[in-house]
DOLO-570017 format. One record per atom (N, C-alpha, C): x, y, z; residue number from 1; atom name. Coordinates in nm, 4 decimals, padded with zeros to 6 digits. Example, Ala and Ser with C-alpha at 12.3 -4.5 7.8 and 13.67 -1.06 7.14 Angstrom:
residues 2
+----------+----------+----------+-----+----+
:       px :       py :       pz :   k :  a :
+----------+----------+----------+-----+----+
:  01.3190 : -00.5690 :  00.7800 :   1 :  N :
:  01.2300 : -00.4500 :  00.7800 :   1 : CA :
:  01.3200 : -00.3300 :  00.7800 :   1 :  C :
:  01.2850 : -00.2250 :  00.7080 :   2 :  N :
:  01.3670 : -00.1060 :  00.7140 :   2 : CA :
:  01.2900 :  00.0030 :  00.7870 :   2 :  C :
+----------+----------+----------+-----+----+
//
This chain:
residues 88
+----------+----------+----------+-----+----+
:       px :       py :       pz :   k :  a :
+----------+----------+----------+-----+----+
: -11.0151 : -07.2334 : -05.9272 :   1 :  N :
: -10.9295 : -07.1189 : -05.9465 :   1 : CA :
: -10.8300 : -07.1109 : -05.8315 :   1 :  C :
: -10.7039 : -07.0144 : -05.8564 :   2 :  N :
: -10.5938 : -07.0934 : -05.7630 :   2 : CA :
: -10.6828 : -06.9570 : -05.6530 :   2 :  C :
: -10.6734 : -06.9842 : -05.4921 :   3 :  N :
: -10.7015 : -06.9029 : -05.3753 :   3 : CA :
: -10.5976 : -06.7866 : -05.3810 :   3 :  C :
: -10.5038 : -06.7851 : -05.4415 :   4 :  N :
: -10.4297 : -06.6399 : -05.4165 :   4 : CA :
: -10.5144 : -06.4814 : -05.4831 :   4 :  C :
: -10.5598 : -06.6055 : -05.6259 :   5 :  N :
: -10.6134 : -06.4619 : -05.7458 :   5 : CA :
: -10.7454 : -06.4628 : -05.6325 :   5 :  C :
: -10.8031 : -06.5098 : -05.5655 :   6 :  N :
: -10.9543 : -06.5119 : -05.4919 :   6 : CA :
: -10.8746 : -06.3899 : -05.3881 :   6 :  C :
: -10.7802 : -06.4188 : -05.3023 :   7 :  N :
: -10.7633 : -06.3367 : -05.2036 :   7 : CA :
: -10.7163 : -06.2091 : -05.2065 :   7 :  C :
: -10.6465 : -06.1707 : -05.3711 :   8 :  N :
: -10.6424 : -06.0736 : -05.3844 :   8 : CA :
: -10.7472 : -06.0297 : -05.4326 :   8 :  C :
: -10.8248 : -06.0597 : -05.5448 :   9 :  N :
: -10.9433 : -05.9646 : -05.5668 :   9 : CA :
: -11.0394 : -05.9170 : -05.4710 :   9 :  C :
: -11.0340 : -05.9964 : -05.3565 :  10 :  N :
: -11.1022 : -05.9434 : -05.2124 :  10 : CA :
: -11.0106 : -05.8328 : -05.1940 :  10 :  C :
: -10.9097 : -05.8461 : -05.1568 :  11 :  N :
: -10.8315 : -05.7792 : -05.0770 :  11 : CA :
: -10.8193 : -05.6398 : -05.1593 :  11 :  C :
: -10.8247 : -05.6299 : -05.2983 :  12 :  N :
: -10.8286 : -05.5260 : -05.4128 :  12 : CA :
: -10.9586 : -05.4374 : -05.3881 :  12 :  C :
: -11.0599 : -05.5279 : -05.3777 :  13 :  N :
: -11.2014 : -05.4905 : -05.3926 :  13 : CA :
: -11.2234 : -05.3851 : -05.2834 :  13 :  C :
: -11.1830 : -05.4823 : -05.1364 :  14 :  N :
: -11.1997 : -05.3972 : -05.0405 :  14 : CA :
: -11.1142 : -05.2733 : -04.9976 :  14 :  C :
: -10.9863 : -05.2586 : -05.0706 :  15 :  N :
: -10.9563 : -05.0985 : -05.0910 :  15 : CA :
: -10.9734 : -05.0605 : -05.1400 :  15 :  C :
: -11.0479 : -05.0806 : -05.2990 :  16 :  N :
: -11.1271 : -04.9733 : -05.3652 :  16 : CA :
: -11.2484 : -04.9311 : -05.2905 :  16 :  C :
: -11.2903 : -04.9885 : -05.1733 :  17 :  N :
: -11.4399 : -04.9353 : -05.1369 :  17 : CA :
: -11.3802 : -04.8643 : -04.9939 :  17 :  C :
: -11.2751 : -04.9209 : -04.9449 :  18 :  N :
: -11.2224 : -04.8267 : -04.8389 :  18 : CA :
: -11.1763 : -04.6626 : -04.8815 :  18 :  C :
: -11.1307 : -04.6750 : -04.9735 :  19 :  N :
: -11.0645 : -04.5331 : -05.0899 :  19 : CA :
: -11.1967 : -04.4496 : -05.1178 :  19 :  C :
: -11.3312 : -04.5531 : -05.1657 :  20 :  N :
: -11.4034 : -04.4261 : -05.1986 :  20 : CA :
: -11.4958 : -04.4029 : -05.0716 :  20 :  C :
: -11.4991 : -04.4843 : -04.9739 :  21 :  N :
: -11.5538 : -04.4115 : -04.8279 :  21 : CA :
: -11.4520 : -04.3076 : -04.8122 :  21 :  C :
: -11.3579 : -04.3000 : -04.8058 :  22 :  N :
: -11.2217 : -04.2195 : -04.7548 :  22 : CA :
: -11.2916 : -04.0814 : -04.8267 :  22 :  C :
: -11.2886 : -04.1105 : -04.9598 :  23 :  N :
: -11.2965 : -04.0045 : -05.0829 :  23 : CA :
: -11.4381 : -03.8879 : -05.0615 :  23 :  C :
: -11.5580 : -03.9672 : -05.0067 :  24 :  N :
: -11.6787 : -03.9493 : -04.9498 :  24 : CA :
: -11.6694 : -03.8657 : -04.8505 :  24 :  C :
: -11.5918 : -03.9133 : -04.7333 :  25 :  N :
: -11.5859 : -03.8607 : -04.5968 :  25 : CA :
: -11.5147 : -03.7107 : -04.5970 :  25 :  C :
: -11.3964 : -03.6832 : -04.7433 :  26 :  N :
: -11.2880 : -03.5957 : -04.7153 :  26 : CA :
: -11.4151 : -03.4954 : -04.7750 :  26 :  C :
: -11.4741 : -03.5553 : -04.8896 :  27 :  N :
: -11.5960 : -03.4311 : -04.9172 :  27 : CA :
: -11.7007 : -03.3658 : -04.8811 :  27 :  C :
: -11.7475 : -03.4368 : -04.7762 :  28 :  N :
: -11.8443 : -03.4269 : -04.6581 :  28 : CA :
: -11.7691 : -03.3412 : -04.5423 :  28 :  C :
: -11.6781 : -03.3922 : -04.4977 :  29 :  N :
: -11.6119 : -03.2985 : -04.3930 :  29 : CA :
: -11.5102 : -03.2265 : -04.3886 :  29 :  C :
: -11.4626 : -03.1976 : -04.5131 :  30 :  N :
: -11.3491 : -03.0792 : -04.5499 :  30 : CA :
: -11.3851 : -03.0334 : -04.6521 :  30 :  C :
: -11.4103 : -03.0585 : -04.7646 :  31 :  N :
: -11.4665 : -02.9413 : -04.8878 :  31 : CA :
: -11.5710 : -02.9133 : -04.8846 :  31 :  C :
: -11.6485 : -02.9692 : -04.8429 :  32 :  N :
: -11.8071 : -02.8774 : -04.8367 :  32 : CA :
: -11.8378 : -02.7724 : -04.7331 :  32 :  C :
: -11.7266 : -02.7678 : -04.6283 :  33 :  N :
: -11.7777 : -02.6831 : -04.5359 :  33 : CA :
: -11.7022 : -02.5646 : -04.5818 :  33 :  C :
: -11.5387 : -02.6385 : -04.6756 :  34 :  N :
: -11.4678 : -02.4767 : -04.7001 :  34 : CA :
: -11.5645 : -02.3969 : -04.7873 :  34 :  C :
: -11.6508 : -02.4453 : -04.8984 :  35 :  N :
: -11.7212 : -02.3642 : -05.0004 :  35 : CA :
: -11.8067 : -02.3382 : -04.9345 :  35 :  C :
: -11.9009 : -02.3480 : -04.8816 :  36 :  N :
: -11.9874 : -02.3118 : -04.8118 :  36 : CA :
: -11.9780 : -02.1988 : -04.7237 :  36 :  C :
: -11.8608 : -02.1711 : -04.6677 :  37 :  N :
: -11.8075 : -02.0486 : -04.6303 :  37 : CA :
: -11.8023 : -01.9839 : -04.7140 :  37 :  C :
: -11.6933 : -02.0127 : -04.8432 :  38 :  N :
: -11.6117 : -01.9336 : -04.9088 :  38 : CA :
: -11.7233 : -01.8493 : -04.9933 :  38 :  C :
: -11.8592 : -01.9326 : -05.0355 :  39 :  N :
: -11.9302 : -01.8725 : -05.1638 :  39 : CA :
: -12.0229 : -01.8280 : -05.1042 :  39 :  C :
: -12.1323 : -01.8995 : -04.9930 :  40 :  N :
: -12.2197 : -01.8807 : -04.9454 :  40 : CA :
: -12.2536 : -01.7801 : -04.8046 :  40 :  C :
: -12.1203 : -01.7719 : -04.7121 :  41 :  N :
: -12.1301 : -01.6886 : -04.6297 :  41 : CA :
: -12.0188 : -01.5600 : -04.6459 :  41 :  C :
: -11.9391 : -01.5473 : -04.7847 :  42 :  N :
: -11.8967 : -01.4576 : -04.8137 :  42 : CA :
: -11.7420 : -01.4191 : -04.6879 :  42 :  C :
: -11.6847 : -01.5531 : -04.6151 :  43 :  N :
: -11.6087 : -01.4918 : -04.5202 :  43 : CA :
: -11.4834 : -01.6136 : -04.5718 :  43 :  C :
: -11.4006 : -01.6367 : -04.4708 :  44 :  N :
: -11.2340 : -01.6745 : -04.5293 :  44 : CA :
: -11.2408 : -01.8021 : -04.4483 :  44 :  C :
: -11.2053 : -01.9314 : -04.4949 :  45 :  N :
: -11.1559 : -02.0446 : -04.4390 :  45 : CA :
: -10.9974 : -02.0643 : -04.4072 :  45 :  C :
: -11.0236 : -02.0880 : -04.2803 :  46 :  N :
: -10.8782 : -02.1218 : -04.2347 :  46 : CA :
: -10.8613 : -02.2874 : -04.2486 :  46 :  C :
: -10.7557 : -02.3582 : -04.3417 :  47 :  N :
: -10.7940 : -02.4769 : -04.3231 :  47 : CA :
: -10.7113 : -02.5512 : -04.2588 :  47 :  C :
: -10.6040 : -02.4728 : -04.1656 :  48 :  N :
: -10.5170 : -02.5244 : -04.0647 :  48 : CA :
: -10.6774 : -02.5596 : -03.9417 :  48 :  C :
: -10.7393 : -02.4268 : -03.8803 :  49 :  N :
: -10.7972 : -02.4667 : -03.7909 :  49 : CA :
: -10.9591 : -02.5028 : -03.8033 :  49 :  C :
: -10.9461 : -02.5118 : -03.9760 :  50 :  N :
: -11.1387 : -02.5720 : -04.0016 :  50 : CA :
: -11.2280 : -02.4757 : -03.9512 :  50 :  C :
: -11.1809 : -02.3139 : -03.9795 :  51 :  N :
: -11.2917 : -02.2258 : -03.8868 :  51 : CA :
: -11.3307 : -02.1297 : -03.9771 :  51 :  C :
: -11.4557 : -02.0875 : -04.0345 :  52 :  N :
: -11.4630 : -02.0051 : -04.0959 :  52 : CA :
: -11.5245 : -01.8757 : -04.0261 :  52 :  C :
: -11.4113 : -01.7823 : -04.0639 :  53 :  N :
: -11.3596 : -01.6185 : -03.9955 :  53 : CA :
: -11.4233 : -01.5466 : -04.0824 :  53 :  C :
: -11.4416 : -01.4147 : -03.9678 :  54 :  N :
: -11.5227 : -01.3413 : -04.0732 :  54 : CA :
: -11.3886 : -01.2237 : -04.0748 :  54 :  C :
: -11.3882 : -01.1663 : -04.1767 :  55 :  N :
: -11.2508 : -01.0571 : -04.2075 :  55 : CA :
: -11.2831 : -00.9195 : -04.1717 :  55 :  C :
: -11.2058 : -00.8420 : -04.1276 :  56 :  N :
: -11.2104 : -00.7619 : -04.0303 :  56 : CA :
: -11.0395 : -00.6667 : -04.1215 :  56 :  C :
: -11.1441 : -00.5648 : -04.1554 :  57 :  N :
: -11.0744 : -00.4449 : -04.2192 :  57 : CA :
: -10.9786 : -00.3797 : -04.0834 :  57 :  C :
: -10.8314 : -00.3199 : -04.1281 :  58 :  N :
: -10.7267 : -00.3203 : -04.0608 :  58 : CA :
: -10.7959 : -00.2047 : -03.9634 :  58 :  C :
: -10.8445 : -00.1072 : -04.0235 :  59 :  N :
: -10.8788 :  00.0150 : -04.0433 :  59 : CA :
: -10.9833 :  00.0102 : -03.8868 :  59 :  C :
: -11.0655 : -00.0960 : -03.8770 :  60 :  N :
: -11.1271 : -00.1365 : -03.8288 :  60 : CA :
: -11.0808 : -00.1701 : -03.6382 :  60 :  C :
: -10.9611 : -00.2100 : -03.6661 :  61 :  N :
: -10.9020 : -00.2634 : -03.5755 :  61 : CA :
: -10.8248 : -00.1092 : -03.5058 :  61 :  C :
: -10.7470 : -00.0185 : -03.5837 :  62 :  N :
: -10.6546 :  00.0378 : -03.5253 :  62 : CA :
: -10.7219 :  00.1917 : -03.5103 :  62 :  C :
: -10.8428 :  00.1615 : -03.5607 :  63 :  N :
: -10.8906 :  00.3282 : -03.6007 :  63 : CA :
: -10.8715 :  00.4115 : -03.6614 :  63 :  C :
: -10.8188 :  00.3935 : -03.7426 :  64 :  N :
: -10.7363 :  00.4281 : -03.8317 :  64 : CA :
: -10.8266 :  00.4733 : -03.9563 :  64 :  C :
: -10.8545 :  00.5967 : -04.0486 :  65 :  N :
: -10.9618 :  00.5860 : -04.0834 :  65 : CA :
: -10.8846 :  00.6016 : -04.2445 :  65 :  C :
: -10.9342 :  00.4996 : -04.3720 :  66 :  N :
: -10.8973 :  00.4929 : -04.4640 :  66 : CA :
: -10.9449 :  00.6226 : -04.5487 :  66 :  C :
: -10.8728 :  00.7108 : -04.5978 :  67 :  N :
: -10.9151 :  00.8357 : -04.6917 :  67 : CA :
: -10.9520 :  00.8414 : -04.7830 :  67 :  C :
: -10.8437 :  00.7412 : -04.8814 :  68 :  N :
: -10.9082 :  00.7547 : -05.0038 :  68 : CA :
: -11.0591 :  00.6357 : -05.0537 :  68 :  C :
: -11.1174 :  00.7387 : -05.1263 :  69 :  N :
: -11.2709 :  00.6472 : -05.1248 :  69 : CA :
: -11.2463 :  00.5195 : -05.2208 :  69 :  C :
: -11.1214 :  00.5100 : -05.3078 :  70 :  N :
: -11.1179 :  00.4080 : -05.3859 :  70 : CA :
: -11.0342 :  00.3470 : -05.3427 :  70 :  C :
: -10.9739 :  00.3307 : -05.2578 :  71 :  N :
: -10.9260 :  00.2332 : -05.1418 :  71 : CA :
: -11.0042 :  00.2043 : -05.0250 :  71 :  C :
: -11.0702 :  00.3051 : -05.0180 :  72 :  N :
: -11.1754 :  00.2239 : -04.8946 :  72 : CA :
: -11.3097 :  00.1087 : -04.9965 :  72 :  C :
: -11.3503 :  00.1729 : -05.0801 :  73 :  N :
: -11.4489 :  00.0668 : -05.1856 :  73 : CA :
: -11.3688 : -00.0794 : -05.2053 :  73 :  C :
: -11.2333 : -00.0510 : -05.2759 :  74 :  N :
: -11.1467 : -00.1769 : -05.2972 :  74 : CA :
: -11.1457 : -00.2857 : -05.1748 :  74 :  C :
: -11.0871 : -00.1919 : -05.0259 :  75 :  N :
: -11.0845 : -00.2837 : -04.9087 :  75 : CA :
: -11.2114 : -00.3090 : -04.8807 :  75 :  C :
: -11.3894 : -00.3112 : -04.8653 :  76 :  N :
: -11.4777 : -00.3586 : -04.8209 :  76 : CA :
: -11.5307 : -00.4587 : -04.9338 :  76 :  C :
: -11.4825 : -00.4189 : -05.0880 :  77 :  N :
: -11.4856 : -00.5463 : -05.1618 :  77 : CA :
: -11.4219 : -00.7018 : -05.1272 :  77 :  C :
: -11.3596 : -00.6296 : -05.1042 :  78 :  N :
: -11.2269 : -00.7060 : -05.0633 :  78 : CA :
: -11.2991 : -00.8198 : -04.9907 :  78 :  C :
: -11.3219 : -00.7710 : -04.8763 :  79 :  N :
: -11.4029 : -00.8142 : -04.7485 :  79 : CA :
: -11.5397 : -00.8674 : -04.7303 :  79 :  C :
: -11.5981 : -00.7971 : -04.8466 :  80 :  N :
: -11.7315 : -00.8394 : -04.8549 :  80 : CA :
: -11.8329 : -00.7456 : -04.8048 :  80 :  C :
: -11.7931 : -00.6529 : -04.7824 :  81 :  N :
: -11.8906 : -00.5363 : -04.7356 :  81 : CA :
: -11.8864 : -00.4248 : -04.8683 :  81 :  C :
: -11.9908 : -00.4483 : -04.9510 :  82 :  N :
: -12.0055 : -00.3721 : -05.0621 :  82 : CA :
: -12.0707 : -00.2764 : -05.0459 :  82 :  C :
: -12.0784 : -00.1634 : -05.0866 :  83 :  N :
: -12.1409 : -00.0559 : -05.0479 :  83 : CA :
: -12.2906 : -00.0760 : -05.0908 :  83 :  C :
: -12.4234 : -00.0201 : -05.0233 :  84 :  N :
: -12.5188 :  00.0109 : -05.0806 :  84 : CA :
: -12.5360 :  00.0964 : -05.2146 :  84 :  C :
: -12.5934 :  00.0250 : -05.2894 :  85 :  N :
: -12.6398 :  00.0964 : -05.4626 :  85 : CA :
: -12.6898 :  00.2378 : -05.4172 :  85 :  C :
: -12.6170 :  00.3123 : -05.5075 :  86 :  N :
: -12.6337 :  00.4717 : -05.4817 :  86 : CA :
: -12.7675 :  00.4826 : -05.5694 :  86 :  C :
: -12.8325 :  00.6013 : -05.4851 :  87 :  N :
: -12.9830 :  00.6489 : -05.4690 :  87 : CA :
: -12.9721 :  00.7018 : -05.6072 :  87 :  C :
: -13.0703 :  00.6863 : -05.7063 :  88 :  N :
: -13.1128 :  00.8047 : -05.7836 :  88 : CA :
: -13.1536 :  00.9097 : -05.8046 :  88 :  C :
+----------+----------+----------+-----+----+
//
């Protein structure tokens, strides 16, 4: 067989297996850690700095105290701070 079709099917072979290490590595160390935040610890991925933040109501910050109760429910949904199930 002529050595060119030999050196490319190497040369083919071994970037399909470089591509799916690549493919492996991006899922191991960038999408599994964003979901894992996102679903499991209920807080916000930054994926400029790979850090998962926990969110922090404005209200929170300035003292500022939110009035209405269906804007304050909306913003801790929001956030992830759901209210405790009301007592019977």
């Amino acid at each position: 067989m002529n050595p060119n079709i030999e050196r490319l099917k190497l040369i083919f072979f071994g970037l399909f297996i470089a591509a799916a290490i690549g493919v492996g590595v991006w899922q191991v160390w960038w999408v599994q850690p964003a979901m894992h935040c996102e679903k499991e610890l209920k807080k916000w991925w930054d994926p400029v700095e790979r850090i998962c933040a926990t969110p922090v109501l404005t209200s929170d910050i300035t003292g500022r105290l939110i009035t209405d109760e269906k804007a304050l429910a909306e913003a801790k949904k929001a956030i992830g701070r759901d209210q405790p199930a009301a007592k019977k």
